[in-house]
N, C-alpha and C positions, 0 to 999 in steps of 0.2 A: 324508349318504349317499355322495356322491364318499369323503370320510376312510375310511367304510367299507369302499368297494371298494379305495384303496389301501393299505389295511394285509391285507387279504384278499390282494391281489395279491403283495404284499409275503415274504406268510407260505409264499405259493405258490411261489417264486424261491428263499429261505432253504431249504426242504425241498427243493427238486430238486437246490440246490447242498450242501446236505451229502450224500443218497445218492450225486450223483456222486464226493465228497470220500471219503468211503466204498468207493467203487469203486476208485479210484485206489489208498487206502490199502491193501485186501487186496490188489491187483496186486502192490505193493511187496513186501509181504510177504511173500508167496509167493515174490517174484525172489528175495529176502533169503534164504530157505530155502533156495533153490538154490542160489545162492553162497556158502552156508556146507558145503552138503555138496561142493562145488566140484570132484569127479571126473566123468568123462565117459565111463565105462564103459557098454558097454547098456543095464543094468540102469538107471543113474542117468539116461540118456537118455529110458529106457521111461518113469521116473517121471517127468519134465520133461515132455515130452508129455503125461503123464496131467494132469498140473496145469496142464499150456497148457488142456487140454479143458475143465478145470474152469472153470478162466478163462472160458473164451469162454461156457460155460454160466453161470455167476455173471453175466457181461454181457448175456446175455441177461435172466435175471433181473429187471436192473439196469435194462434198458429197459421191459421191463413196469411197473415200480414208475412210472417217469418218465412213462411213457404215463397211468400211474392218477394221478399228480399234476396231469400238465395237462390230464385231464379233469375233475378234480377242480377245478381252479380256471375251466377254464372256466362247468361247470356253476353253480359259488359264483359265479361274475360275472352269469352268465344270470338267478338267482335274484335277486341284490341287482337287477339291473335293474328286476324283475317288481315287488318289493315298491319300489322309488325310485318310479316309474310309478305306482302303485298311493295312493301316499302326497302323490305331486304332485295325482295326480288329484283326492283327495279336498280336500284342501287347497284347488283352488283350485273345487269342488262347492261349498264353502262359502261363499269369499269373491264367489262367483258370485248363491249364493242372498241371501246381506246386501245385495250389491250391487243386487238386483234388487228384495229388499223394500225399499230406500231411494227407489228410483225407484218403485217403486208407489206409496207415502205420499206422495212428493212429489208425482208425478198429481193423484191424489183433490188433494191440498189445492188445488196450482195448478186442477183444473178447479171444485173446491168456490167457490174466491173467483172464477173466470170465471160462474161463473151467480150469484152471487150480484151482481158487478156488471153481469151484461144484464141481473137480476130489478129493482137498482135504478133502472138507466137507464131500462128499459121504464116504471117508474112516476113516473120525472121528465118523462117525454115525456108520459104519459097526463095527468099533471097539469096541465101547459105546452099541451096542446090543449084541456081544460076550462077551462083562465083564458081562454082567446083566444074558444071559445065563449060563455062568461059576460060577457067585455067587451063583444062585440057585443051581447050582449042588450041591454045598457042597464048595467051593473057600474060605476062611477066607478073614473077608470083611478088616483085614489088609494088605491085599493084594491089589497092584493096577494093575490089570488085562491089563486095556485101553493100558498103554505102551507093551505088548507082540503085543496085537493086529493091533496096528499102527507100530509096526516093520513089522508085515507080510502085505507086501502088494502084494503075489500072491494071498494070501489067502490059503494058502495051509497047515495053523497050526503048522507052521514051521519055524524058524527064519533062515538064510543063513548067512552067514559070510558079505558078500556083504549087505545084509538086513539091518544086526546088525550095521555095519558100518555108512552106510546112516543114521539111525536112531540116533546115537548117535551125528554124525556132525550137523542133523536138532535141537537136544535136547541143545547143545551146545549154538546155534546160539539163540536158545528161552530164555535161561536161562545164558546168559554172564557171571556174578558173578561165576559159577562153570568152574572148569579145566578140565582136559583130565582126571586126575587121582583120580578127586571123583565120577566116576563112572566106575561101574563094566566091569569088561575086558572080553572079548568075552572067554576065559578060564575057568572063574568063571561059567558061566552059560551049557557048550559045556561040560558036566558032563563025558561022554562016548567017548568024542573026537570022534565023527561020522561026524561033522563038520556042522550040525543042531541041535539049540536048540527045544525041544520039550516045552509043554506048563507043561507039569510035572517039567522038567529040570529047565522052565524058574520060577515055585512057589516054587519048592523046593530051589532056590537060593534067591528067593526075601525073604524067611522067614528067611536063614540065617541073610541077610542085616538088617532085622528088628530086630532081635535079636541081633546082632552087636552095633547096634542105640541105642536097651534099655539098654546094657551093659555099654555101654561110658555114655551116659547123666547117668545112676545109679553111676558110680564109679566118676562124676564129683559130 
């Protein structure tokens, strides 16, 4: 847009200076006229005058045109301004609007994973005050209570098949080193096949598993 206004500008200067180039040349001209008929009788005087008049009338002329060219160019400056402005504006309306959907989507994500980690925290805590409850009761502290607890996330003291599942996939993913099959299969614990672990079902299994533990490392 600048390249624009300077060759507009440009175009504007070039016309004013050939009209005045122009003006100049008839003057000559006309002087030329006159010193070829080069007497100074009345008559030729009267005529000389009359061509001076012309003159001064042709320069007048000459200024109107010049007045119509730099209004001319200023109004073509005025105009490229409107639409430069007009074209920045839009330009950066846009880079404005991307810019703003980028921060929007980053928001949501960033507050998406902020509740999703208070939603986990809240139930590693709820978990961690049911083991400490349950120990008091009488729980053998070889027991690790916290994984029943963070299985149940109704809350309802009860582990589901579905429960059970989730939980072992999320145990998996923390703990890579271990397989599908060093840990206990929804069978092992579902005592009564009712198809919910109880929190009985789930200590009377986990003391099997300990007992298991101390038999291998004793017989290694």
């Amino acid at each position: 847009m600048n390249l624009l206004r300077f060759l507009f500008t440009l175009a504007s200067v070039t016309s004013a200076t050939l009209a005045a180039s122009e003006y100049v040349d008839d003057g000559n001209w006309d002087q030329g006229q006159d010193n070829y008929y080069g007497s100074y009788n009345d008559d030729s005087m009267g005529d000389y005058f009359d061509k001076s008049g012309g003159q001064q009338v042709a320069a007048g002329g000459g200024g109107n045109d010049l007045m119509k060219i730099v209004s001319g160019s200023a109004l073509g400056w005025f105009i490229g301004g409107k639409i430069h402005s007009r074209r920045v504006a839009t330009t950066l309306k846009k880079k404005h609007s991307k810019e703003r959907a980028a921060f929007i989507q980053l928001y949501r994500e960033q507050v998406g994973a902020l509740q999703e980690f208070n939603k986990e925290s809240s139930r590693i805590i709820r978990a961690m005050e049911s083991s400490i409850i349950a120990r008091q009761n009488g729980v053998p502290a070889e027991i690790d209570t916290v994984p029943f607890f963070m299985a149940d996330t109704d809350g309802s003291k009860k582990i589901s098949k579905a429960e059970f599942d989730r939980y072992v996939r999320e145990y998996l993913v923390n703990y890579p080193g271990l397989r599908p099959e060093d840990v206990p299969r929804w069978e092992s614990f579902d005592h009564d096949h009712s198809g919910q672990i109880t929190f009985d079902e789930y200590n009377q299994q986990m003391m099997k598993e300990i007992r298991k533990s101390q038999y291998r490392a004793a017989k290694n």
